[in-house]
KOLNULUM-984913 format. One record per residue (C-alpha): residue number from 1; residue in one letter; x, y, z. Coordinates in steps of 0.25 Angstrom, whole numbers, plus 5000, padded with zeros to 4 digits. Each point is the difference from the previous one (the first is absolute). Layout:
+------+-------+------+------+------+
: lonu : kolpa :   c1 :   c2 :   c3 :
+------+-------+------+------+------+
:  NUM :     A :    X :    Y :    Z :
...
+------+-------+------+------+------+
***
This chain:
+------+-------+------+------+------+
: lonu : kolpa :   c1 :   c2 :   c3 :
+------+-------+------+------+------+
:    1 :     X : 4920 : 5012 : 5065 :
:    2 :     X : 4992 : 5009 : 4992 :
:    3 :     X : 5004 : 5014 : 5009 :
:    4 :     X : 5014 : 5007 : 5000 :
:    5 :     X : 5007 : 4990 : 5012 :
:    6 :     X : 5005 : 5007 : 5013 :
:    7 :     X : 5015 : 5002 : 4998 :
:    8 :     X : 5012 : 5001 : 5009 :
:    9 :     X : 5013 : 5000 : 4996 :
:   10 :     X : 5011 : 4989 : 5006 :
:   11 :     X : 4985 : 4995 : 5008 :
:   12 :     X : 4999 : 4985 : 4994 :
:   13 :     X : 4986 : 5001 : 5007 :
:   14 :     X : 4995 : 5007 : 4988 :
:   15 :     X : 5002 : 4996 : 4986 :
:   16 :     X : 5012 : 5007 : 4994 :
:   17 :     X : 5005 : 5014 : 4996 :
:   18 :     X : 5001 : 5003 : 4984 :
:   19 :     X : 5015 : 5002 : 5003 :
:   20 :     X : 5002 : 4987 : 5004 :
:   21 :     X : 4992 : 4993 : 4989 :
:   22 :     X : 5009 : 5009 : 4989 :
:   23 :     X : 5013 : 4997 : 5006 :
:   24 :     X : 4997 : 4984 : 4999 :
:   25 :     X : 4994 : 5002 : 4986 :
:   26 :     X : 5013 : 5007 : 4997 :
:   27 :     X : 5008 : 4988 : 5004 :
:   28 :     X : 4996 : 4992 : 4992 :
:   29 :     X : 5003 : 5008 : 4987 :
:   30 :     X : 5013 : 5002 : 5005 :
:   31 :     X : 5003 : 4986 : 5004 :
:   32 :     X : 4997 : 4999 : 4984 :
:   33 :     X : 5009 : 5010 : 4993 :
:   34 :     X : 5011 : 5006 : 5009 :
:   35 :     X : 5008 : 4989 : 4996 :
:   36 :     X : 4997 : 5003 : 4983 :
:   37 :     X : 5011 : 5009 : 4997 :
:   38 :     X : 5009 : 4989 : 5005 :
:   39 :     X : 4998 : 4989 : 4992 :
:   40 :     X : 5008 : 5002 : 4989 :
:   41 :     X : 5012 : 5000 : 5012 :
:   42 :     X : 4993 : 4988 : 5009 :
:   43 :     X : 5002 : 4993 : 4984 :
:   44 :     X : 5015 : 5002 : 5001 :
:   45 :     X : 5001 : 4997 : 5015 :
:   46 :     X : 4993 : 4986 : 5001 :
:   47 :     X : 5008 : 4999 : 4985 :
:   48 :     X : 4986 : 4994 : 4993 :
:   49 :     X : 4991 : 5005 : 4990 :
:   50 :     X : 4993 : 5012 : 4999 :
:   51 :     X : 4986 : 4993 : 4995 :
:   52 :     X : 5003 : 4990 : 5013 :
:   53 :     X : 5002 : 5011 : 5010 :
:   54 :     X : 4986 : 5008 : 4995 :
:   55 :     X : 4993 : 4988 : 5004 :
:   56 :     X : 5003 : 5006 : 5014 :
:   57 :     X : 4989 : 5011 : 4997 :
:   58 :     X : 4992 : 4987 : 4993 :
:   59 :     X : 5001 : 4991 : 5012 :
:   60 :     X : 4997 : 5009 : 5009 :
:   61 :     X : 4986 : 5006 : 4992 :
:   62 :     X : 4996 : 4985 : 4999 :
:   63 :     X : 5003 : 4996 : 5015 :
:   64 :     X : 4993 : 5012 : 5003 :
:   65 :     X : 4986 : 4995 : 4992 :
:   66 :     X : 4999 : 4989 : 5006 :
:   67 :     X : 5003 : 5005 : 5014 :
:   68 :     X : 4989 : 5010 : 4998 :
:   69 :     X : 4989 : 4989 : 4995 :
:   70 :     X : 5005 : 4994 : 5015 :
:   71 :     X : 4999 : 5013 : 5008 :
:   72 :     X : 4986 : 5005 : 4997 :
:   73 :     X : 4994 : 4987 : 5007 :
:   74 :     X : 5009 : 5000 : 5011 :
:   75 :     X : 4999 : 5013 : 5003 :
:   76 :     X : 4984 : 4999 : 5000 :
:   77 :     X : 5001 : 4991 : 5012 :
:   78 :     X : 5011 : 5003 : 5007 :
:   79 :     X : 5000 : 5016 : 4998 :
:   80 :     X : 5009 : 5011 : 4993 :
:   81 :     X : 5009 : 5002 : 5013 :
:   82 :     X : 5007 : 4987 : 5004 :
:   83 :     X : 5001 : 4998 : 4983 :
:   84 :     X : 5008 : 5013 : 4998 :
:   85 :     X : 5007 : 4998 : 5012 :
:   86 :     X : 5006 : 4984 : 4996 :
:   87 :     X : 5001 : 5006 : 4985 :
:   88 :     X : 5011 : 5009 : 5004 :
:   89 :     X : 5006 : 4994 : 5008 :
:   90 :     X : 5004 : 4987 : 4991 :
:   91 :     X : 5003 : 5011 : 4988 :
:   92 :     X : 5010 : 5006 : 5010 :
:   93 :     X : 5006 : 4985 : 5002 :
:   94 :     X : 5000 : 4997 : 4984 :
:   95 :     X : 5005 : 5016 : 4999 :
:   96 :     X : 5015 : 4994 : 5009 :
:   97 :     X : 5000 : 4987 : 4990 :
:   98 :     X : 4998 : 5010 : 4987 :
:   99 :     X : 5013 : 5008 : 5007 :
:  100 :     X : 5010 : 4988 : 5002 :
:  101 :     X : 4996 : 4990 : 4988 :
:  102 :     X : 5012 : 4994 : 4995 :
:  103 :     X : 4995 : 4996 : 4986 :
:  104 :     X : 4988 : 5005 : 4991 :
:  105 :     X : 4994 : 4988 : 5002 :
:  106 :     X : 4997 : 5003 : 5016 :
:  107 :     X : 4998 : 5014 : 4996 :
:  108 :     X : 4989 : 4996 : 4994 :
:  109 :     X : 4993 : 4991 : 5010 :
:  110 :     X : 5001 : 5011 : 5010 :
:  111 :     X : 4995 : 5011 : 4990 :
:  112 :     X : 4990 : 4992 : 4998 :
:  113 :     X : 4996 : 4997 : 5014 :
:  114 :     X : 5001 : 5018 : 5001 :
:  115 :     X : 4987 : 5001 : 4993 :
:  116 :     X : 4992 : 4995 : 5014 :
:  117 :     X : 5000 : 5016 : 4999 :
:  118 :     X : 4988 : 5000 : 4992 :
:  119 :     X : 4993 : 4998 : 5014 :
:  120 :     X : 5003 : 5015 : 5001 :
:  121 :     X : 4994 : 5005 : 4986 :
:  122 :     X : 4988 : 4988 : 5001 :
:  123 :     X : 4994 : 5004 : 5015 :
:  124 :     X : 5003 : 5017 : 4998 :
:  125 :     X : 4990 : 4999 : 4990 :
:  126 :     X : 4990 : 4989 : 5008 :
:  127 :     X : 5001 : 5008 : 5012 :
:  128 :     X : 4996 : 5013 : 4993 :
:  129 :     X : 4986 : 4993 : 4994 :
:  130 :     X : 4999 : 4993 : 5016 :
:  131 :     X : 4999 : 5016 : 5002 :
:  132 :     X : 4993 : 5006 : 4990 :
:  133 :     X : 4989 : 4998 : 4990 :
:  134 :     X : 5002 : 4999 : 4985 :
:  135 :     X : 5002 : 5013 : 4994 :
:  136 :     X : 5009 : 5006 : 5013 :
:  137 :     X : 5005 : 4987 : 4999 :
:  138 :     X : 5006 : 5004 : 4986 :
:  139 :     X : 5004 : 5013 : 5005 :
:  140 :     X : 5008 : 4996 : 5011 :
:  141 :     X : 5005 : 4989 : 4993 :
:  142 :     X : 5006 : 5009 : 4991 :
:  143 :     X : 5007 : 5009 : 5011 :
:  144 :     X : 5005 : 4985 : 5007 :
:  145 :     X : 5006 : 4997 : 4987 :
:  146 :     X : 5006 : 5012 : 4999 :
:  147 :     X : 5013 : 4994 : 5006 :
:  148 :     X : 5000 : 4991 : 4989 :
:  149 :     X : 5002 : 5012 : 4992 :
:  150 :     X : 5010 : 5007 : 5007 :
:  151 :     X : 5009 : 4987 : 5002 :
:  152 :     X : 5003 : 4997 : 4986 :
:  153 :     X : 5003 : 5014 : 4998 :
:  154 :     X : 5010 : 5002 : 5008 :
:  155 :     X : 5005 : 4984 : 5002 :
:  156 :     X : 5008 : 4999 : 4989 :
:  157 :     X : 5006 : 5014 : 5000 :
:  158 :     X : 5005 : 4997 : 5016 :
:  159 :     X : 5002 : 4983 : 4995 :
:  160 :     X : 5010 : 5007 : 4990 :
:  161 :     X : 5007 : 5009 : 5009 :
:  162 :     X : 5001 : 4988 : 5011 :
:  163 :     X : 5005 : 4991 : 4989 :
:  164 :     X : 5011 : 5009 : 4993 :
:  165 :     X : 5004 : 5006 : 5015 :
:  166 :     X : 5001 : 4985 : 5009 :
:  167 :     X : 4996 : 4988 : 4989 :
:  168 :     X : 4986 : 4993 : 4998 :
:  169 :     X : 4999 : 4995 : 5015 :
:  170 :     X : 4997 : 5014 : 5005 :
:  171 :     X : 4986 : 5000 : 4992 :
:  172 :     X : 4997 : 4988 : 5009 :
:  173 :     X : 5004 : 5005 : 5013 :
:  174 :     X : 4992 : 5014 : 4997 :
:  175 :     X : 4988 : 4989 : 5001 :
:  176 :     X : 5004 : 4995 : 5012 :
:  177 :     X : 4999 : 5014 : 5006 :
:  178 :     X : 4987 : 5003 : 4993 :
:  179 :     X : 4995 : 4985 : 5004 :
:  180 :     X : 5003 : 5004 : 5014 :
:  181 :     X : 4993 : 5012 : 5000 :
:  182 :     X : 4988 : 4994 : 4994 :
:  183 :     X : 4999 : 4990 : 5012 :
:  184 :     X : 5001 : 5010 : 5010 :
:  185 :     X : 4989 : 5008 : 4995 :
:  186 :     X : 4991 : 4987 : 4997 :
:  187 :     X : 5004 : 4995 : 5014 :
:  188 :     X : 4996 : 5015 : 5005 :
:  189 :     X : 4988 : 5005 : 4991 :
:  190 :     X : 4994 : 4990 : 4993 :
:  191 :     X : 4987 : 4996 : 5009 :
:  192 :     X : 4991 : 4990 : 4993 :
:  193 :     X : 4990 : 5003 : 4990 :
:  194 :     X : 4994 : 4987 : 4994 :
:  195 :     X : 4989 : 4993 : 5007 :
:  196 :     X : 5006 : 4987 : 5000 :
:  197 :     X : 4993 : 4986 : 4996 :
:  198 :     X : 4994 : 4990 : 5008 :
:  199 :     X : 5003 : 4989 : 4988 :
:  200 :     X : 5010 : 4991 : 4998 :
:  201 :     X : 5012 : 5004 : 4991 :
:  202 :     X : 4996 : 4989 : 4990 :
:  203 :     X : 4986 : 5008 : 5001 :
:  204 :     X : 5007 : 5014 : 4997 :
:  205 :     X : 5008 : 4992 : 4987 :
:  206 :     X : 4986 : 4995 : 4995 :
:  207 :     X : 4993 : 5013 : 4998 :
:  208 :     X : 5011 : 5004 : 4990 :
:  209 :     X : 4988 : 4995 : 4989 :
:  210 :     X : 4991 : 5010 : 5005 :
:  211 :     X : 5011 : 5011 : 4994 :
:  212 :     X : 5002 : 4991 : 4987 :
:  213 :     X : 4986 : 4999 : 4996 :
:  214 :     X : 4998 : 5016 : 5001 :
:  215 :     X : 5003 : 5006 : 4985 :
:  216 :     X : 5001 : 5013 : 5007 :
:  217 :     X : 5012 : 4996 : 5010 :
:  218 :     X : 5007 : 4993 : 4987 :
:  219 :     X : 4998 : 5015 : 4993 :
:  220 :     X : 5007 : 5007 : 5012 :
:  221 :     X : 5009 : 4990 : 5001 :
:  222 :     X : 5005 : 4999 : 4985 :
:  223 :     X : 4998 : 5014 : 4999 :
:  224 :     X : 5010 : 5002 : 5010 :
:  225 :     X : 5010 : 4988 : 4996 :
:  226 :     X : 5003 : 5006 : 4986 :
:  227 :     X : 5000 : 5015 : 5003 :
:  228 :     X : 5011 : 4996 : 5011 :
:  229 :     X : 5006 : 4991 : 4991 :
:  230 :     X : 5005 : 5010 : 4990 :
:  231 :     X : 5007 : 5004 : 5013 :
:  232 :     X : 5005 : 4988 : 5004 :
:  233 :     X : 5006 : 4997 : 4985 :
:  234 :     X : 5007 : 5013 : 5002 :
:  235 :     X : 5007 : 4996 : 5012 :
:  236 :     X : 5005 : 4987 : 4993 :
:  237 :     X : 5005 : 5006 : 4988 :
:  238 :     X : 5003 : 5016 : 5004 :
:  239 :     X : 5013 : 4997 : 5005 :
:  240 :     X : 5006 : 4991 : 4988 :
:  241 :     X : 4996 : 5012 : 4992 :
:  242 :     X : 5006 : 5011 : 5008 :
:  243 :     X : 5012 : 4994 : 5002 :
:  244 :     X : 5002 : 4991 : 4986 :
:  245 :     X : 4992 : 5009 : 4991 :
:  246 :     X : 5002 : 5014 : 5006 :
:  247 :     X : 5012 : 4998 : 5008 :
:  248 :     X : 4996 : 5006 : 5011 :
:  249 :     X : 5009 : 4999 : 5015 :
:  250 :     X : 4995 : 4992 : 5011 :
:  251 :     X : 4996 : 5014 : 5008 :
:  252 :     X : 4994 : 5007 : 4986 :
:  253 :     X : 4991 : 4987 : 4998 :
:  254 :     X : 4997 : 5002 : 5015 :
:  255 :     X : 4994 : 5014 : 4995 :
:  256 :     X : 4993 : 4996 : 4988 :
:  257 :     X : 4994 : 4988 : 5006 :
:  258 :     X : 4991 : 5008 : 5009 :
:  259 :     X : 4992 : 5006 : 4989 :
:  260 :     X : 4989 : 4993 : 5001 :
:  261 :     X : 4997 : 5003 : 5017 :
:  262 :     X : 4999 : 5016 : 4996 :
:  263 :     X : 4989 : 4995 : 4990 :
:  264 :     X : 4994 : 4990 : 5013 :
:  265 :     X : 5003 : 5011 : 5009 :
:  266 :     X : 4991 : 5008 : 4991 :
:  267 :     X : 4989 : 4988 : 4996 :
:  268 :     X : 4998 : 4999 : 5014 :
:  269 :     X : 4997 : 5014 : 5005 :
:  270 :     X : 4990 : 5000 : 4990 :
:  271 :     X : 4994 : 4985 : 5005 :
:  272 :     X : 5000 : 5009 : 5015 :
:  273 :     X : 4994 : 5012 : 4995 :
:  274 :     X : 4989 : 4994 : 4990 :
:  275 :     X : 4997 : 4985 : 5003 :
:  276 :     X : 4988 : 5005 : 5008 :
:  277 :     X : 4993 : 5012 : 4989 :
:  278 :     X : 5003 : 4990 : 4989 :
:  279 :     X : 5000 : 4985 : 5004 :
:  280 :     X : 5009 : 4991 : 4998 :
:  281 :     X : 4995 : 4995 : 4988 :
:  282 :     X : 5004 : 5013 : 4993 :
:  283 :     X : 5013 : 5002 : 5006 :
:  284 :     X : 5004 : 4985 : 4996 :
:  285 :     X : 4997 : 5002 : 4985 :
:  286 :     X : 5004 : 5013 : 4999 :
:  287 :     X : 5016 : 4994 : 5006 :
:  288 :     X : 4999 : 4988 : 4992 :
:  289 :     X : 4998 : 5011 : 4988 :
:  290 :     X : 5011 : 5008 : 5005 :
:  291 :     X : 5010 : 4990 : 5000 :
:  292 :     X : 4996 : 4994 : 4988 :
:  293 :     X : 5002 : 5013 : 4994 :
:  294 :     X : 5013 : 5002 : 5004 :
:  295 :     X : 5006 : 4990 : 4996 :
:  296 :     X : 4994 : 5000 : 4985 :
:  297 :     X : 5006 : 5013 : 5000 :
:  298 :     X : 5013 : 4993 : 5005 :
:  299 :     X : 5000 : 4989 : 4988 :
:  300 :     X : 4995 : 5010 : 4990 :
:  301 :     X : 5014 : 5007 : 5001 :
:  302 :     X : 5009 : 4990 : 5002 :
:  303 :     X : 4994 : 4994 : 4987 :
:  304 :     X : 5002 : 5013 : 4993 :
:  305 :     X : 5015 : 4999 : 5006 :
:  306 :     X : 5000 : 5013 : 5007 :
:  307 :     X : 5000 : 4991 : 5013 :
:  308 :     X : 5009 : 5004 : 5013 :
:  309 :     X : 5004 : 4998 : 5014 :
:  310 :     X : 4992 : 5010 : 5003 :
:  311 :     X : 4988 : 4996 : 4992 :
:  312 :     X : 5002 : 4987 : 5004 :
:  313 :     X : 4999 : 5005 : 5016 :
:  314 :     X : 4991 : 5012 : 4998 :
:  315 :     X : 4988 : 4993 : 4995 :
:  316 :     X : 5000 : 4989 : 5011 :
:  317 :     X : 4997 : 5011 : 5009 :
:  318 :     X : 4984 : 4997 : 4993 :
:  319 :     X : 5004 : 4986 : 5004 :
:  320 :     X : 5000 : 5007 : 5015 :
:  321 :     X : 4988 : 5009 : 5000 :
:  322 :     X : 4992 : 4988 : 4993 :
:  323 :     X : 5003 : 4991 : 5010 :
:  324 :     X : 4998 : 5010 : 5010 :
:  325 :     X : 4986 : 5001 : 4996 :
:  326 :     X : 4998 : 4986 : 4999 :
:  327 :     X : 5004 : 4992 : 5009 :
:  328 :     X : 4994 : 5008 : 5012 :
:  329 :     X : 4986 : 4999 : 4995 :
:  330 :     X : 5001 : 4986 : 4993 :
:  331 :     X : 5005 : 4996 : 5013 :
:  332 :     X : 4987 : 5006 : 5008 :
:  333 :     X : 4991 : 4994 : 4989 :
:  334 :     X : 5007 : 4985 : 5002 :
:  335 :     X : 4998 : 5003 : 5015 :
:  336 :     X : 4986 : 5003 : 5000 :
:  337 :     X : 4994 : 4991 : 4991 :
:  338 :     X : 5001 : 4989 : 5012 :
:  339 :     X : 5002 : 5011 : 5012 :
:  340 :     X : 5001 : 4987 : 5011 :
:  341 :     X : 5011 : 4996 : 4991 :
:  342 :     X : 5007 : 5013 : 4998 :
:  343 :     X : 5014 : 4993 : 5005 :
:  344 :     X : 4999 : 4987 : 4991 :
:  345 :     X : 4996 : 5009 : 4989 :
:  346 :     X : 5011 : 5008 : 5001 :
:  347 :     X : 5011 : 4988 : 5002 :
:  348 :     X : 4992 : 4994 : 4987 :
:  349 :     X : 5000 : 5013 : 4991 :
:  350 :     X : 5013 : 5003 : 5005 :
:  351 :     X : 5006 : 4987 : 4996 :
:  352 :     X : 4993 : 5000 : 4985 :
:  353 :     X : 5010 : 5014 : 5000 :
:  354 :     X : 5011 : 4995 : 5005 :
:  355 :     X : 4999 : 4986 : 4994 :
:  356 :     X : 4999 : 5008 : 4985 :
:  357 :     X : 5012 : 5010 : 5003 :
:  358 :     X : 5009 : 4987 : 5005 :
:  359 :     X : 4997 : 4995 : 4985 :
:  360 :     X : 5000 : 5014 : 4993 :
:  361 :     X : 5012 : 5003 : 5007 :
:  362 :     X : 5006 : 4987 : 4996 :
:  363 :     X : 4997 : 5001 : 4985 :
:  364 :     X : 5005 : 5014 : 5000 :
:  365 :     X : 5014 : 4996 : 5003 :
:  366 :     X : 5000 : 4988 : 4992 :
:  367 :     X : 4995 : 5009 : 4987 :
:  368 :     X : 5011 : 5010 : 5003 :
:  369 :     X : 5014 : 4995 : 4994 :
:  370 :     X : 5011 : 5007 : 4992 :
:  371 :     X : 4996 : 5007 : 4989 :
:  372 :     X : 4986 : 5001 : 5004 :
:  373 :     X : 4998 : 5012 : 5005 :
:  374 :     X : 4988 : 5007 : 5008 :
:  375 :     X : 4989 : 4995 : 4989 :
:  376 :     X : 4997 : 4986 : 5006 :
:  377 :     X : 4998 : 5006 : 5014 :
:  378 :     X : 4992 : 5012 : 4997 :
:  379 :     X : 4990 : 4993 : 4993 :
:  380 :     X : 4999 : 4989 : 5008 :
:  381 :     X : 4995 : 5012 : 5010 :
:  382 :     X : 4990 : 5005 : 4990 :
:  383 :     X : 4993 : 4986 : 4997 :
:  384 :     X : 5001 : 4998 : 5015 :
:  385 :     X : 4993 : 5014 : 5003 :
:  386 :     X : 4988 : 4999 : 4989 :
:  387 :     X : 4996 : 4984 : 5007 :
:  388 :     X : 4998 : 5010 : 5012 :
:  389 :     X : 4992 : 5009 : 4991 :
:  390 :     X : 4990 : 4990 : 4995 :
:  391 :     X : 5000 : 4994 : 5016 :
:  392 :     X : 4993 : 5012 : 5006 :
:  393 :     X : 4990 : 5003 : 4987 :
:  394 :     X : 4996 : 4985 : 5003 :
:  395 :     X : 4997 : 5006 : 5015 :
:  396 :     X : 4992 : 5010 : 4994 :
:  397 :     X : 4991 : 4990 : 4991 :
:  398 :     X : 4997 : 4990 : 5014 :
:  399 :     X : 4997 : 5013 : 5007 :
:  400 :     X : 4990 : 5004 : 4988 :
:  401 :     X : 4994 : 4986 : 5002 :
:  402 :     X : 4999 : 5000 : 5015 :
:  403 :     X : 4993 : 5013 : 4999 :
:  404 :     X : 4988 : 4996 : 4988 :
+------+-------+------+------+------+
***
């Protein structure tokens, strides 16, 4: 579709309202990181090992990159609705197995069978580019992702609350609730907005090389992949170091933890406002610099030794606004380099994230140990952000090259 669709909300007859398409988006961020503040807790209920119970947040990060690389093509020729729809409710199943897991071992298998919710995040964004051309695309990517932002700022904090008031298990039921909600609202509003494929699945699976052989989707893509994965570094190892270094309660590390959705909430007002005056080109860079920057800032003073809870949580709030910048557009600019693609593009670019943040997540807890302090974490996020950097100037270069 190239004009703004008709819409009506709770009409599956038309393609659905932006409400519905932030409220899955948010889901899936909160499927992610309600549970965070718990860990240490979760550590000392299933009586294991710290590193073993982060691999929770790991596991799930993996399975979810290899769902995504699956969802794309079978969401191609089968369409957004009945995708969504099957996605949720197999999270809500694997949501009851995480609740009454009897060992850290079955925990997490079910945890990983949770992150069939990136069919939320995945097909959001696929259905906005099935609506909208490139640059509104961005644009409204930015405001769908917007509840992405707003999740992780206020998941932890209520993830806290629920844990210190009723014990971990209340994180999981609140997705229960929220998963249900979701489904309804799916089952209600969300009308079809792919036109699907005559070709067999097998056919959808082999145009994936038609996306690998482009440089410029690799550029988004990568682009996107280590601007995110500062983030995603930051989820593995935030709360060792708010709890072990600062020693921070379960309900304050709720608080700090959100730091870096204002910066998102932020990042993607601006994606909303000025995707379209400026391109996303632009607004790309210009996060990937944002983030960057913060976090050289970041290592400059812990290096220095003036370095500080709040230091440590303030400057991940240019984390947030870089990310915020980013990803909507380099999402829009992996989508419309093969518009006919636009949901295996997005299942394949946003596996490349989620594959990356499953391992910089991984290798975030495992170089955080006694004594180490927040050094090896924060810059671990640096190096990560400054790939992300060099990804979109090598954007730049191709687009240079097309346009001679």
């Amino acid at each position: 579709m190239t004009d703004a669709p008709q819409i009506r909300f709770f009409d599956r007859t038309t393609p659905p309202h932006i409400s519905t398409l932030v409220l899955i988006s948010g889901i899936s961020a909160l499927a992610m990181n309600i549970f965070l503040p718990s860990l240490p807790g979760m550590t000392a209920h299933f009586d294991t090992d710290y590193r073993l119970m982060q691999l929770s947040v790991a596991f799930f990060l993996a399975v979810n990159a290899i769902i995504q690389i699956l969802i794309g093509p079978i969401s191609d020729k089968f369409g957004r609705r009945p995708v969504l729809i099957w996605g949720l409710v197999l999270f809500l199943i694997a949501t009851l197995g995480c609740i009454f897991s009897p060992s850290v071992e079955i925990f997490l298998f079910f945890r990983m069978a949770q992150a069939v919710i990136t069919v939320a995040m995945v097909l959001s964004r696929a259905a906005v580019r099935d609506m909208y051309p490139q640059d509104r695309a961005a644009s409204m990517i930015g405001y769908v992702t917007m509840g992405m932002a707003i999740v992780p700022m206020i998941g932890p904090a209520i993830g806290g609350l629920l844990d210190e008031v009723f014990g971990w298990q209340a994180n999981f039921w609140m997705l229960m609730l929220v998963g249900f909600v979701c489904l309804w609202f799916v089952w209600a509003d969300h009308g079809e907005t792919a036109y699907t494929s005559g070709k067999s699945l097998l056919e959808q699976f082999q145009e994936y090389p038609e996306l690998l052989m482009s440089p410029r989707f690799w550029g988004y893509a990568m682009a996107s992949a280590f601007t995110a994965g500062s983030f995603f570094a930051y989820l593995g190892g935030a709360p060792y170091v708010g709890t072990e270094v600062f020693g921070l309660a379960t309900a304050q590390l709720g608080i700090f933890f959100g730091a870096p959705a204002i910066g998102y909430i932020f990042g993607n007002f601006l994606s909303g406002r000025y995707s379209v005056r400026f391109g996303i080109n632009r607004m790309v860079l210009w996060g990937c610099l944002i983030n960057a920057s913060g976090l050289f800032l970041s290592l400059i003073i812990f290096l220095i030794g003036f370095g500080t809870v709040y230091s440590f949580f303030g400057f991940t709030v240019f984390v947030g606004i870089g990310n915020g910048m980013t990803l909507p557009n380099a999402t829009s600019g992996m989508l419309s380099v093969r518009p006919h693609l636009a949901g295996t593009a997005s299942g394949l670019g946003g596996a490349l994230m989620i594959g990356g943040g499953a391992a910089l997540s991984a290798l975030a807890g495992a170089l955080l140990a006694p004594g180490t302090g927040t050094l090896p974490l924060v810059f671990l996020m640096f190096t990560t952000s400054l790939f992300g950097v060099i990804a979109m100037f090598a954007v730049l270069w191709r687009e240079q090259q097309l346009t001679r």
